[in-house]
C-alpha angles and dihedrals in degrees: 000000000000117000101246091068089057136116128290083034101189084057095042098048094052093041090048083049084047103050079055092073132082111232114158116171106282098012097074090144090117109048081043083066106052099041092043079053095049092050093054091041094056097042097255125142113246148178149183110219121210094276101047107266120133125233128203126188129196130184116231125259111273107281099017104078093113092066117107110266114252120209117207111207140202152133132265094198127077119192106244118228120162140186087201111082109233099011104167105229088171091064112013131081123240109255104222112203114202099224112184107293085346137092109212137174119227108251093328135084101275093220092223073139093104104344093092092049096057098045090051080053101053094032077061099052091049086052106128098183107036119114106229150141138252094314126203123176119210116203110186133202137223088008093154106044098031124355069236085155095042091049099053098037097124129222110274092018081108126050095183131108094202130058114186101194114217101194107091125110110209108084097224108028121092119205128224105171145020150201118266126218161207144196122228111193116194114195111193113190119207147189126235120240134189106257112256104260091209099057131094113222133208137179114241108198130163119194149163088056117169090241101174131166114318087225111036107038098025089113094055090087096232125171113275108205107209089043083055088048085046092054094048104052094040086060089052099047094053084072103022150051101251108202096203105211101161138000122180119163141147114013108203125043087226091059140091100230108232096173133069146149152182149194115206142145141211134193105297081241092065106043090110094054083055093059084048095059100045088048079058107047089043088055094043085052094043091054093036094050093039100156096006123062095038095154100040107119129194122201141180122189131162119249132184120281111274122236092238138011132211114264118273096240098045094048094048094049087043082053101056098034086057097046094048096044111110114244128187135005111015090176147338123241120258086204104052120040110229096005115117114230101201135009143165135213125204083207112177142340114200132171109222111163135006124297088008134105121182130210110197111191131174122211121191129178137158087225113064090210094056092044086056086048099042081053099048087056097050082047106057094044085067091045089048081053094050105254131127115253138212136178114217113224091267119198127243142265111270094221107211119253102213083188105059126127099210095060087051099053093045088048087051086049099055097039090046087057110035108025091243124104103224117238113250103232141165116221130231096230132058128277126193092241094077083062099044091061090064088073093013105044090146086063113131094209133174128171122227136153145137126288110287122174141193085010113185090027124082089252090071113136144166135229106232094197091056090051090060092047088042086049085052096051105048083048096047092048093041086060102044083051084053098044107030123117 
């Protein structure tokens, strides 16, 4: 069965036009195109805003033009992980794979995040026969780099009071509030040396790692590779001399990195204390990930010897600043069972240009003065390590509202439907709602959408019989806004 054929089909066929489409963080030509076409295919009023963001607008059903307008949201971009070296996100579809009761990618993210999201929005807005509102549709760009869309949304680009998120991954569960975050970028400048003639090299590289989302799934424990990189050389360099030549891990600052490597070498005389340490550290993970990290693989292989090698001072600073920077759960929340309240995420180091070495690292919390905490540390561990240090702009918490109407009446949707009452959360990763209230503050909003898993790793799937319950809900709230009293 292809997904297109599907159930709900009116959402399916629009999410398997969708994973057709190119649509990489900040080159969402492409997916621009194709919704500003199927709005003007369908009848539907339709813009692109100043930033990039496309708006849709549909009338309410006869009768009902006095309802609140309700505003469905998502995002056009998906973050691109592959297992496939090269893949070409910027020019190849995505190639779903049906797999029992899941939707899958082949060796890729799948972008159901937010794919998903976006096609329930304009299925929505080509519904003939559901009883709504004043309907707009909000499709946001650069959501997961940057919130670049949500940033720039203008004040009186929206006329609605009520903004339903679809960008949420737990079937049953409705979201009021979110983490904030911030971004903590380390630059190490370095200078070049002449490879050590007398040194054997190898190339240390760990792969297959689960990833996953650094929000979401930050409390899983997962293996984080440049943290792994980190450990090994750290244990070498307690008894060698390391010569550093090359160091790549991690790609997004959303994601758990669950790819590094390095080139290194040590004195000719010591390569087999090398293998020994790497027997042992293979042995320490594989005890330490038991049931968890079942694909994660660690290899050493000899290379030939680099031209240059980093210098001695700058590798050993970016070492140990690697392997001391916190990574995962900094505390739980006391007002939210389960929720984590602050994290952090070594996201990625990367080697761009000559003489530099970038640290990229990712900090959330519910609470914006932990999130600034969380940062400085971060941040002092790389000054202590001699690299220059910057904060992105970061976006804010999204605080829960117990009282608000839209989370009833979703609650109402989905119980009325299914028999369960759906659990209120807040969710540990940032949503776009925490940055509409900064020109919308008057914005009723609530999260919902169907089971994803593993998102921002190739083993993201979705739950298709989450995707029909999800369908059932929005159209179920969308007509008691429209109906109540």
């Amino acid at each position: 069965m292809e997904v297109k054929d599907l159930q709900p089909k009116e959402v399916f066929e629009i999410f398997d036009e969708i994973t057709k489409i190119p649509r990489p963080s900040k080159k969402e030509e492409k997916i621009r195109e194709y919704l500003l076409e199927f709005a003007r295919k369908h009848g539907i009023e339709a813009v692109a805003d100043q930033t990039g963001n496309v708006i849709m607008r549909k009338p309410a059903t006869p009768g009902h033009e006095d309802a609140p307008t309700v505003i469905l949201q998502g995002h056009m971009d998906m973050v691109c992980e592959s297992d496939h070296k090269g893949f070409d996100f910027e020019n190849n579809p995505i190639e779903t794979i049906v797999d029992g009761e899941w939707v899958r990618a082949n060796g890729t993210t799948l972008g159901a995040d937010n794919g998903i999201g976006v096609a329930a929005a304009l299925a929505v807005m080509n519904d003939a026969t559901l009883v709504h509102g004043p309907l707009e549709a909000l499709i946001t760009v650069d959501e997961e780099t940057g919130m670049t869309g949500a940033n720039g949304l203008q004040k009186g680009e929206l006329k609605g009071s009520i903004l339903i998120n679809l960008d949420s991954e737990d079937d049953a569960e409705i979201f009021v509030g979110c983490a904030g975050g911030i971004d903590t970028v380390a630059t190490f400048s370095y200078d070049r040396s002449l490879a050590p003639g007398d040194f054997h090299y190898f190339k240390f590289d760990v792969r297959n790692g689960l990833g996953g989302h650094s929000g979401g799934d930050i409390h899983q424990g997962r293996a984080n590779a440049n943290k792994l990189v980190a450990r090994f050389l750290f244990d070498l360099m307690q008894r060698h001399e390391v010569a550093v030549s090359e160091m790549d891990g991690g790609n997004l600052r959303n994601a758990i990195p669950r790819a590094a490597h390095v080139v290194f070498g040590v004195d000719t005389r010591h390569k087999e204390d090398v293998r020994i340490a790497f027997n042992r550290l293979v042995a320490d993970v594989e005890n330490e990930f038991k049931g968890l990290e079942t694909e994660l693989k660690l290899s050493l292989d000899s290379v030939d010897k680099p031209e240059y090698t980093i210098d001695a001072r700058t590798s050993r600073n970016l070492v140990l600043a690697l392997y001391a920077c916190p990574h995962g759960v900094m505390s739980m929340s006391r007002d939210m069972e389960g929720l984590v309240e602050s994290s952090t995420n070594l996201a990625s180091v990367k080697m761009p240009s000559e003489g530099k070495i970038v640290v990229t690292t990712s900090q959330r919390s519910c609470v914006d003065s932990r999130k600034y905490d969380v940062a400085r540390m971060v941040e002092c561990v790389f000054l202590l390590a001699g690299a220059e240090v910057v904060h992105g702009d970061g976006y804010p918490a999204w605080s829960p509202n117990l009282d608000s109407r839209i989370m009833k009446l979703a609650s109402e949707a989905y119980e009325e439907l299914y028999g369960v009452k759906p659990a209120i959360k807040a969710i540990h990763a940032g949503l776009e709602c925490a940055l509409f209230k900064q020109n919308y503050p008057e914005l009723d909003m609530v999260s919902f959408g169907p089971t994803l898993r593993d998102v921002h790793s190739p083993s993201e799937r979705m739950h298709i019989p989450a995707v029909e319950r999800f369908w059932g809900q929005l159209r179920r709230t969308i007509e008691k806004v429209a109906t109540e009293k």
